[in-house]
Every structure is written in structure tokens, then in C-alpha cells.
N, C-alpha and C positions, 0 to 999 in steps of 0.2 A: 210553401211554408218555410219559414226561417229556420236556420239550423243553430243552437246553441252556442257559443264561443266555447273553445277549446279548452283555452287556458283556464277560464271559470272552473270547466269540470275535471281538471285536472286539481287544481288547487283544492277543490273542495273532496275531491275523493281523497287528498292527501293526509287536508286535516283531520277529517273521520278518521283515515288510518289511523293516524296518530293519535286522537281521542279515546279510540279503541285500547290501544296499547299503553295508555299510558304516559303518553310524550308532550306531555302541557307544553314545555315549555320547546318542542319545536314547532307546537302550533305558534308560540307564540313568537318565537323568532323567524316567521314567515311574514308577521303583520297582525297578528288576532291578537286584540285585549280579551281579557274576560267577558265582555259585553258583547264581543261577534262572537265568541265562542258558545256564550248560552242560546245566541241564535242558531247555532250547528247543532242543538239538540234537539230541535224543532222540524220533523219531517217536512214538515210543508214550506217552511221558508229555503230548508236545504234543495230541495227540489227548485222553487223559486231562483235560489241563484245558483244552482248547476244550470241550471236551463234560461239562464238567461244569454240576450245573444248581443250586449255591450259588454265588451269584458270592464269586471270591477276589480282588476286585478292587473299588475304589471310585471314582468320578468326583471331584473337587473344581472347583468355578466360579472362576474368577482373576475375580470384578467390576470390577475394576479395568478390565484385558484386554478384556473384554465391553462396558464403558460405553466403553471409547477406540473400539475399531470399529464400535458403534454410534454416535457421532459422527459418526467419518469416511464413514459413508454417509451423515450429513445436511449434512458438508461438499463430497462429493461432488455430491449434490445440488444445493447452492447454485453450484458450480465451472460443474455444465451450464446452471442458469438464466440465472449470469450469462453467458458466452459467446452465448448464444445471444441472450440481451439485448444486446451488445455487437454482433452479428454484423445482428440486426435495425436497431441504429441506425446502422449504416456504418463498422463499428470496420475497421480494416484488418488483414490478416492478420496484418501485421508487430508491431500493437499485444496480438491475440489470443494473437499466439509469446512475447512480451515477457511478459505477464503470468500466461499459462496455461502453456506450452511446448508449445503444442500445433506438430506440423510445417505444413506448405502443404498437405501431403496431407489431414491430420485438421480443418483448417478448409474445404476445400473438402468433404470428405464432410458435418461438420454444417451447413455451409451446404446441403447436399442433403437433407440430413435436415427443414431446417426449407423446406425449400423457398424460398430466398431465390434469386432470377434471377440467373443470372449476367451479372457486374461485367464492362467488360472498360476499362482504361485508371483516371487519379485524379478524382476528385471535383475539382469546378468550384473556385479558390477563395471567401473569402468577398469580396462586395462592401461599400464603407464603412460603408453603412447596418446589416449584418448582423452586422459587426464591431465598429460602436461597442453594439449592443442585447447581443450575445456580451458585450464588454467588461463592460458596467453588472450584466449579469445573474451572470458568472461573478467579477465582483469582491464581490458581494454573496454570493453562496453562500461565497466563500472565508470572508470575514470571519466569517459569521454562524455557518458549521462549527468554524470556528479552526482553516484547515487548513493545515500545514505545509509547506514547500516542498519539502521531499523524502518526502513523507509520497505515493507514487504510488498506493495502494487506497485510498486518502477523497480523490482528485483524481480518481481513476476513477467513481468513485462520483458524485459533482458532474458531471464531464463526462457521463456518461451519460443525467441528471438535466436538462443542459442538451440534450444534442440531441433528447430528448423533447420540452422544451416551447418549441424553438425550431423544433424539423423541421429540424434541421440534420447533415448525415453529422458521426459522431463522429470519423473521423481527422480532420476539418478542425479542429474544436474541438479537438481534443487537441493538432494541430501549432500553432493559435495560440496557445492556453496558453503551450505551451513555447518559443514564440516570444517570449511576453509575460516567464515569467521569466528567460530568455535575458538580455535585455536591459533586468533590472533593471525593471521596469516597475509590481513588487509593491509 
């Protein structure tokens, strides 16, 4: 015995869905006029072509569609690296919400996730020494990037860059920064 085509019964389970609920018109942006639709009310023709075993149906790929959500999972990707980059180097929650939107809830879970100890109270500020070596290093990366003043994903990028190779909590860097252009100091 012949076994059904796939695609038929896939198509046709879809459209029901959708007649079900309401969604005319993504039956009908799948292919159905009004005139295949009234045949989808019809038990026995519905059976008829789920079970039929030439498909009367075609797939088509939207590439387009395909290559944008394939992206978005490699931007996705990039979105947990960096957080969790950011979270390893002392980013503050506040700076995490800012830039990712993530809530207190979803920063304290990936901070669990990566296993970083919990914080409790602010980071020390920085002392003169720390702050004039800060100063030299992050005035050097601005220049040498060409990074703009309101440009805050290639100032994230640099701050992250510095509390790596300073060993310094990034909200501390991040609030002198913005201490620094505060007060015109670019």
C-alpha cells in the first residue's frame, strides 16, 4: 500500500489550523482562493487530499528569509558572548539593561549560568595612579579607533578591551569615561 505524500498532509493540517483559528487570510497566502477553501470544509474531500500520494502542493525557499535568521542566530550568539564578557569583567547590571535590555532577573540568572560569585554592594573607586594609567590608555584607544562621542557599542568595545588589560571592574571604567566626557575632557 502506497503511503500519502507528506507535504499534502502537512499543508492540509496547516490550513485547518488556520481555519480553525481564524487566519483566512494565511490560508490564503499559502495558495487557497475561497473555492479550495470551501473544499477544506468538506470531510471527505479533506481526507481525499491529505491522503493523497502525488503531492498537489509545492514548497518554495524565501532565501532571503533564510539568510536574515540565519544571521540572527550568529547575532544572537555574539549578544550572549558579549554579556557574558561584560559580566565577567564587572559590567554592572545597570550597564548590561542599558545595552542588552536584559531585566535584574535575567542578569543575575546568567551571572549563575557562568557562575560568577555573587557581588554584593559598588566597586572600590579608582585611586590617582589607576586613573591617570585608565586615562593614557583609554585616550589612546579612543584616538587610535576614531571613536565617536556618542557612538556607546565602539566605547563598549574599548572599555571592555581596557578592563582586560588593566584588571579593572568595567562599571568603574565606564563611569570614568563618562565622567571624563561629562566634563569635556576629550
Amino acid at each position: 500500500m502506497s503511503t500519502p505524500h507528506p507535504l499534502n498532509q502537512a499543508v492540509v493540517a496547516q490550513a485547518l489550523h488556520d481555519l480553525r483559528n481564524g487566519q483566512l487570510r494565511r490560508c490564503q497566502s499559502m495558495g487557497f482562493s475561497e473555492r479550495e477553501l470551501d473544499v477544506l470544509k468538506q470531510p471527505a474531500l479533506v481526507s481525499l487530499l491529505a491522503n493523497a500520494q502525488v503531492p498537489w502542493c509545492s514548497v518554495t525557499v524565501n532565501t532571503d528569509v533564510l539568510w536574515r535568521l540565519v544571521s540572527q542566530m550568529n547575532d544572537i550568539e555574539h549578544e550572549i558572548a558579549t554579556v557574558d564578557r561584560m559580566l565577567r569583567l564587572g559590567a554592572s547590571t545597570e550597564m548590561v539593561s542599558k545595552f542588552y535590555g536584559l531585566t535584574h532577573q535575567e542578569v543575575a540568572l546568567r551571572r549563575d549560568i557562568i557562575k560568577l560569585p555573587k557581588r554584593r554592594g559598588r566597586h572600590p573607586v579608582l585611586n590617582e595612579e589607576q586613573e591617570i594609567t585608565l586615562w593614557k590608555q583609554w585616550k589612546s584607544g579612543f584616538t587610535e579607533r576614531g571613536i565617536a562621542l556618542d557612538d556607546d557599542s565602539t566605547m563598549l568595545e574599548l572599555t571592555m578591551d581596557l578592563a582586560e588589560a588593566l584588571s579593572l571592574p568595567m562599571s568603574v571604567i565606564w563611569a570614568a569615561i563618562g565622567s571624563w566626557i561629562d566634563q569635556g575632557l576629550v
